[in-house]
RODO-956825 format. One record per residue (C-alpha): residue in one letter; chain; x, y, z. Coordinates in nm, 3 decimals. Each point is the difference from the previous one (the first is absolute). Example, Ala and Ser with C-alpha at 12.3 -4.5 7.8 and 13.67 -1.06 7.14 Angstrom:
BEGIN
{atom 'a', 'A', {1.230, -0.450, 0.780}}
{atom 's', 'A', {0.137, 0.344, -0.066}}
This chain:
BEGIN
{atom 'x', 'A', {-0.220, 0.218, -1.921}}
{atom 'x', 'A', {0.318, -0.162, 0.117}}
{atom 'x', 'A', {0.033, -0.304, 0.215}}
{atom 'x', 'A', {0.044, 0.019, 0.363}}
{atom 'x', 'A', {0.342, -0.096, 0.099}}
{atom 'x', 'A', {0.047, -0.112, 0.352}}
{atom 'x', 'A', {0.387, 0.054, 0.163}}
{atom 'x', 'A', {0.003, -0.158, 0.368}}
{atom 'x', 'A', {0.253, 0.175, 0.233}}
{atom 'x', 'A', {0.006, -0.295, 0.297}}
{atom 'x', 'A', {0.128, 0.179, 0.280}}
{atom 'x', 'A', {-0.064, -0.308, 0.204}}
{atom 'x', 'A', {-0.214, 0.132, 0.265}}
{atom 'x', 'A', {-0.342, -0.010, 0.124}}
{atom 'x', 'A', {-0.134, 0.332, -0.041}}
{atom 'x', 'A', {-0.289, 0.134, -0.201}}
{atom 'x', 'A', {0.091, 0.012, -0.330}}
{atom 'x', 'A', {0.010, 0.333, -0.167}}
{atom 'x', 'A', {-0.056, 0.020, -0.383}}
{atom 'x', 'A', {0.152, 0.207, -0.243}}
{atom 'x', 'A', {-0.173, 0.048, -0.345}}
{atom 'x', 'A', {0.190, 0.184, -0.258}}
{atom 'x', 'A', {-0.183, 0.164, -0.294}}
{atom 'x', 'A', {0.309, 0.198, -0.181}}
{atom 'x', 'A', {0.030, 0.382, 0.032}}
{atom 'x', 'A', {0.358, 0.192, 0.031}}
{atom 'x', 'A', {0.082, -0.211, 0.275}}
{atom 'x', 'A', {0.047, -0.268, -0.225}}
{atom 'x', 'A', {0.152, 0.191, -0.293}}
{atom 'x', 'A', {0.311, -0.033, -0.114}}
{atom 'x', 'A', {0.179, 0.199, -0.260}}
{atom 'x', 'A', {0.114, -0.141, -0.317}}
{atom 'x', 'A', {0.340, 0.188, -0.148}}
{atom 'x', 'A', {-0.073, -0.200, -0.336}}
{atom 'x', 'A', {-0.326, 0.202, -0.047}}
{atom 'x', 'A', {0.081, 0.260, 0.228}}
{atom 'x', 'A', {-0.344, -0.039, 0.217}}
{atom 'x', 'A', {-0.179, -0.144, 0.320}}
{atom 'x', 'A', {-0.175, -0.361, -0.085}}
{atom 'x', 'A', {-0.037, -0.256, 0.191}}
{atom 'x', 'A', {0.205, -0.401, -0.004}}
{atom 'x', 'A', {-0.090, -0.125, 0.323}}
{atom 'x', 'A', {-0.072, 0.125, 0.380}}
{atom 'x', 'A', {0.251, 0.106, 0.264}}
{atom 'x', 'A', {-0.205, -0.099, 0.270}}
{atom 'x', 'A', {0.158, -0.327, 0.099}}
{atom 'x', 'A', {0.384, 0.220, 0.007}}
{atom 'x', 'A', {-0.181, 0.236, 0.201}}
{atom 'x', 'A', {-0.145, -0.214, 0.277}}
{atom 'x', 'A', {0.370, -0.211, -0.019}}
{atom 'x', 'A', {0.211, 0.344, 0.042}}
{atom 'x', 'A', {-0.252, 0.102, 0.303}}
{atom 'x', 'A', {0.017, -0.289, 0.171}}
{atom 'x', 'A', {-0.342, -0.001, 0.084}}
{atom 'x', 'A', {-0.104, -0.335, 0.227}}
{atom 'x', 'A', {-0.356, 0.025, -0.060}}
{atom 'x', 'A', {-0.116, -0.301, -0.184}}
{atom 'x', 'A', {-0.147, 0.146, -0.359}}
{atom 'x', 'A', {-0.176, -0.074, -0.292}}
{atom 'x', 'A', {0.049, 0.124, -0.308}}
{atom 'x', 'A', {-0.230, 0.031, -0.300}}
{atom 'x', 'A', {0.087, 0.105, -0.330}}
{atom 'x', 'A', {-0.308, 0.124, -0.117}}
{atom 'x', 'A', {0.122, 0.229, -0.281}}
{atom 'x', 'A', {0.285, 0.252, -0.127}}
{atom 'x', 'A', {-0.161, 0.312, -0.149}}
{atom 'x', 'A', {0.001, 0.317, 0.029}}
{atom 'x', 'A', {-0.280, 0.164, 0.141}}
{atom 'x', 'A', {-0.073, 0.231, -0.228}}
{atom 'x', 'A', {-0.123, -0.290, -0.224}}
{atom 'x', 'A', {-0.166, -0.229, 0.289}}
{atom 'x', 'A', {-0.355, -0.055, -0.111}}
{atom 'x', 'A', {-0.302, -0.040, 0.199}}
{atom 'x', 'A', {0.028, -0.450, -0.053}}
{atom 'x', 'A', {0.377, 0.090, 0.132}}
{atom 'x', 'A', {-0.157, 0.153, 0.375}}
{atom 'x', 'A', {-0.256, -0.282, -0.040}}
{atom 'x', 'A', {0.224, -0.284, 0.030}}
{atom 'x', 'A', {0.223, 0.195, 0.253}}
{atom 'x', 'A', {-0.351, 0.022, 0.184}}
{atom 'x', 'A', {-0.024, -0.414, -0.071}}
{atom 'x', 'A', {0.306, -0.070, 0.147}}
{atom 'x', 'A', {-0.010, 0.208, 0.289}}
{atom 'x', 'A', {-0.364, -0.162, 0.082}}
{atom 'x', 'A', {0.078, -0.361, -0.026}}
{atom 'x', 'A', {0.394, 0.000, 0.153}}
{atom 'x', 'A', {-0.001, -0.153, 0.325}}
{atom 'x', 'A', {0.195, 0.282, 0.147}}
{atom 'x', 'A', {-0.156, 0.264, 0.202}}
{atom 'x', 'A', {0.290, 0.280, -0.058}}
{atom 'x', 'A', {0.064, 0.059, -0.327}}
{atom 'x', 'A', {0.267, 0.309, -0.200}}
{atom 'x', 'A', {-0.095, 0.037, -0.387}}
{atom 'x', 'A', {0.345, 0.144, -0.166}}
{atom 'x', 'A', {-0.208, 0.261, -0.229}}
{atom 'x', 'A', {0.099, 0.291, -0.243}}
{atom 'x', 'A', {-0.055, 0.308, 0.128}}
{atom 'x', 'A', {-0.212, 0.181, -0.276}}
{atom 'x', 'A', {-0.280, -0.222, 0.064}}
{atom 'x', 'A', {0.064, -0.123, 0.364}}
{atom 'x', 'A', {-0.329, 0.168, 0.120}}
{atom 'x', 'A', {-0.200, -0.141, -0.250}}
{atom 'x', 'A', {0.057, -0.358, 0.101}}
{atom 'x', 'A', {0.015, 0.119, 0.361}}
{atom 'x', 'A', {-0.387, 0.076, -0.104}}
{atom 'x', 'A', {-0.077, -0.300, -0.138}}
{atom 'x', 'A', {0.127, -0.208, 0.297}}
{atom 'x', 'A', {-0.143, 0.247, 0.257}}
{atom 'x', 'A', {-0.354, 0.050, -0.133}}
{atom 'x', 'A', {0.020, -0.418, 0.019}}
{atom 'x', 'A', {0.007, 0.059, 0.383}}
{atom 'x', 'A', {0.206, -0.357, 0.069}}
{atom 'x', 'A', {0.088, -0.097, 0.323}}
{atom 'x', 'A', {0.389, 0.019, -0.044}}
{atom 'x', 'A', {0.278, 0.243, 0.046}}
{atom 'x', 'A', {0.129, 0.103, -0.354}}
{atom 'x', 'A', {0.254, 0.248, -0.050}}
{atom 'x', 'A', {0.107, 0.136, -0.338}}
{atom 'x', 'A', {0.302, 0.144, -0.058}}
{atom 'x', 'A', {0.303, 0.116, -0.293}}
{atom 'x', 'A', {0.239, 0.206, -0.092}}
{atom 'x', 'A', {0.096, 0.262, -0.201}}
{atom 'x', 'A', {0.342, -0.057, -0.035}}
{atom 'x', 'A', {0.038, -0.416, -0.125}}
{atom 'x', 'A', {0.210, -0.139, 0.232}}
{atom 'x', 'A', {0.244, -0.080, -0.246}}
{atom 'x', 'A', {0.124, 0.352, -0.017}}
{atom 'x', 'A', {0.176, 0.141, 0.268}}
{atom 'x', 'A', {-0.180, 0.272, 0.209}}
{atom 'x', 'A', {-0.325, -0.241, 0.010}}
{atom 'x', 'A', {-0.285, 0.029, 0.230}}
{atom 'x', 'A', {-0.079, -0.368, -0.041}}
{atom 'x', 'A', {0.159, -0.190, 0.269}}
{atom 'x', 'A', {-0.084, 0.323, 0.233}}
{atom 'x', 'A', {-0.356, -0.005, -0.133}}
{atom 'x', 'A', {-0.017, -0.390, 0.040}}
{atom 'x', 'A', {0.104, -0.064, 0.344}}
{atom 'x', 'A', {-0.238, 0.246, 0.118}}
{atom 'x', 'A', {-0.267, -0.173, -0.125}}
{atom 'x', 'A', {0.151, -0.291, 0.161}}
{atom 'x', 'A', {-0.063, 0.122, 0.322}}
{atom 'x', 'A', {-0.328, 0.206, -0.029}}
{atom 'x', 'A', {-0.163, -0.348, -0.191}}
{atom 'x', 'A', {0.052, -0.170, 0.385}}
{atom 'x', 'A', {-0.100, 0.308, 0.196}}
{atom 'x', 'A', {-0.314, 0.166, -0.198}}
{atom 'x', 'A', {-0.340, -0.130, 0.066}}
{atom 'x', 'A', {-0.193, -0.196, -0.271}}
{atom 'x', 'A', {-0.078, 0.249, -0.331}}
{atom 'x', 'A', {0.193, 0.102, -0.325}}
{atom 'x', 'A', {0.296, 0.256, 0.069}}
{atom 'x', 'A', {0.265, 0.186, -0.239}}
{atom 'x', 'A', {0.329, -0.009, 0.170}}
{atom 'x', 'A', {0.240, 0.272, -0.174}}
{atom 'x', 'A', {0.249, 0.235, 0.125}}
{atom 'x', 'A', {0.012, -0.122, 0.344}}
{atom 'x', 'A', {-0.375, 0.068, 0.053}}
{atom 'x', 'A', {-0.295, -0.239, 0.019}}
{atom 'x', 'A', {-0.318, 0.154, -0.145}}
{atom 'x', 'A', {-0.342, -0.131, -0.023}}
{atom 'x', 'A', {-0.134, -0.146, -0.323}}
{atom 'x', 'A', {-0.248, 0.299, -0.042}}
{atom 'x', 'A', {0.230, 0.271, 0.131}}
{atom 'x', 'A', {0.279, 0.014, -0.225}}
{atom 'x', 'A', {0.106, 0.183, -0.343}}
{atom 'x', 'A', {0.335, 0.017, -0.186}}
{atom 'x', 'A', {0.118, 0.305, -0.013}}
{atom 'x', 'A', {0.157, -0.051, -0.348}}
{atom 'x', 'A', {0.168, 0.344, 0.013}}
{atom 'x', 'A', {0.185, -0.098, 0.309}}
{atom 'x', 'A', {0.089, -0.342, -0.035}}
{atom 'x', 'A', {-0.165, -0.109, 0.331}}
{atom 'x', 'A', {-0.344, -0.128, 0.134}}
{atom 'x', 'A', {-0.214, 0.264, 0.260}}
{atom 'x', 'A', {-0.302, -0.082, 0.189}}
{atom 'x', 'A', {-0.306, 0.145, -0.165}}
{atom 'x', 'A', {-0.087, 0.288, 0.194}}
């Protein structure tokens, strides 16, 4: 398991902080013409917030950089650590989308008291035509305006933990019906 790498963004103001944990996924891809494929070298997410100009005052934490389809069940349990013990009561997790529900599980079936929305992409916001900024600042604003619980914030919709499914033939989340 990798370190957890803190990156303050002081935007000098007295609000409640919101944190922003980033565990990899296509967001964070980028695409290497050396090798011709998606890997990871670092996150966008501080470029992001700066090209936004969000004013909220945020924390981030580098938690990890994989891919989803490889996140193992000690992966989701020290997402669950860090999401228990941060100070901050609104919380996005950056999250590949293959696996986003699975975590989404974990955290809900935890029942904390905190606001924690996961979100991606699945176009990495290095290539043009991503949904990651898009993605992103909605979860922005449904993190300050949804009550306490574990949400999946994707394709401008905010579903419940427990009433979501990708719909891998489509590209998109739906609410379970």
């Amino acid at each position: 398991m990798q370190q957890t790498k803190r990156i303050n963004v002081d935007r000098g103001t007295e609000q409640e902080s919101l944190r922003i944990m980033i565990t990899g996924g296509t967001f964070d891809k980028h695409y290497d013409p050396l090798r011709g494929e998606l890997g990871f070298s670092n996150t966008h997410l501080p470029e992001i917030i700066d090209h936004s100009r969000c004013t909220l005052p945020i924390i981030m934490e580098l938690i990890q950089l994989t891919d989803s389809l490889y996140m193992t069940s000690e992966d989701r349990q020290a997402i669950l650590h860090s999401c228990s013990t941060c100070s901050e009561e609104r919380i996005i997790i950056t999250h590949g989308t293959d696996t986003m529900t699975e975590t989404a599980r974990v955290l809900g079936e935890a029942g904390l008291d905190k606001c924690i929305v996961l979100t991606g992409a699945m176009v990495p916001y290095s290539i043009v035509g991503s949904d990651a900024v898009f993605n992103l600042g909605a979860a922005v604003a449904a993190v300050q305006l949804a009550r306490p619980g574990v949400w999946i914030c994707m394709n401008g919709q905010l579903f419940p933990w427990d009433r979501v499914v990708k719909d891998r033939d489509q590209g998109v989340f739906l609410p379970l019906a």
